[in-house]
N, C-alpha and C positions, 0 to 999 in steps of 0.2 A: 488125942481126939478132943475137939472142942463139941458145944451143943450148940446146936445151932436151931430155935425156934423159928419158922417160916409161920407167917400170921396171914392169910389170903383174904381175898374182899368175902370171898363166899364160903363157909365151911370154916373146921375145925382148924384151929390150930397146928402145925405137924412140927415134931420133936425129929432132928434129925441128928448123926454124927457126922464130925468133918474132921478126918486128919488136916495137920499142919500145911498150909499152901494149897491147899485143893480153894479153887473156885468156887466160890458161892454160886452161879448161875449154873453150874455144873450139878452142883450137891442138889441145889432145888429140883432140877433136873430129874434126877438120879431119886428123889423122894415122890417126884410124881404133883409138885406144888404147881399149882394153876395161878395163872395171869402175869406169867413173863412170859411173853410173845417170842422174845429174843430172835427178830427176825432175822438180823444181819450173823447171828451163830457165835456172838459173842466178840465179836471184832471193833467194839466201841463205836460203831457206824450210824445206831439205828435209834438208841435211847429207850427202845422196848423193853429193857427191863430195870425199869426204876425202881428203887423200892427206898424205906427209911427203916433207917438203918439205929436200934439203943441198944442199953445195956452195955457198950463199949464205949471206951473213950473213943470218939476220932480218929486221935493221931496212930492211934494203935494198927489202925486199916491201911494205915500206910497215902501218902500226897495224893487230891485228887489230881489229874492231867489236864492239861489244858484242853484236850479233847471233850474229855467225862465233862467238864464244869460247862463247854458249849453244849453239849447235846443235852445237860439236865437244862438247862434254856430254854429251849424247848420241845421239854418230856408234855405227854399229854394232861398229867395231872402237874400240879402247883407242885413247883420244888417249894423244898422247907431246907430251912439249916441242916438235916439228917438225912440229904437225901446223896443217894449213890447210885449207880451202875452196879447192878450186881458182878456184871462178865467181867466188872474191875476189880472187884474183892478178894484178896485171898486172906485163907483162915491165918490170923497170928500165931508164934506161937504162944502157949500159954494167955490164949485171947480170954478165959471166960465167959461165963452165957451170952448171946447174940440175939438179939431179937431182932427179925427180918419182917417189916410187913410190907405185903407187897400193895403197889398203888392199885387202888380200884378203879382207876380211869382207863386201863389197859386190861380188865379182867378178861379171861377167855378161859375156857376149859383144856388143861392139854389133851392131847389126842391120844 
């Protein structure tokens, strides 16, 4: 199980677990974390849920896709060198703490 820190535009910090391979947009999901809109359901379509991604090396997250790197192009918030797709993340293994914040240009509350 890795840990995986979700950091939201509004509210508390949430400390989550993530086994190995499990989807970050899932896990955020699954914690109840607000402001991944994730409209298209996770299908790399939609760019809804960007987030910046430390704590980890990079390479560790595995190649972004040529997909991910057009639609962070244009996410609503300013990509940075850290910035991901969550629905493209899967936990490594033996990844080490994750710090996930998600972008405040997309906040919404989930439902």
């Amino acid at each position: 199980m890795a840990v995986v820190t979700f950091v939201p535009p509004v509210g508390a910090p949430i400390t989550a677990s993530a086994p190995t391979g499990a989807n970050l947009l899932s896990v955020a999901m699954a914690y109840g974390v607000g402001g991944l809109v994730a409209e298209c359901g996770g299908d790399a379509v939609c760019g809804t849920c960007h987030v910046f991604v430390s704590g980890i090396e990079p390479q560790r997250l595995g190649a972004m896709s040529e997909a991910e790197d057009e639609l962070l192009d244009d996410a609503a918030a300013p990509r940075r060198a850290n910035s991901r797709l969550a629905c493209q993340l899967a936990v490594p293994a033996e990844p080490g703490p994750i710090v996930v914040t998600v972008a405040a240009e997309q906040w919404r509350t989930m439902p």
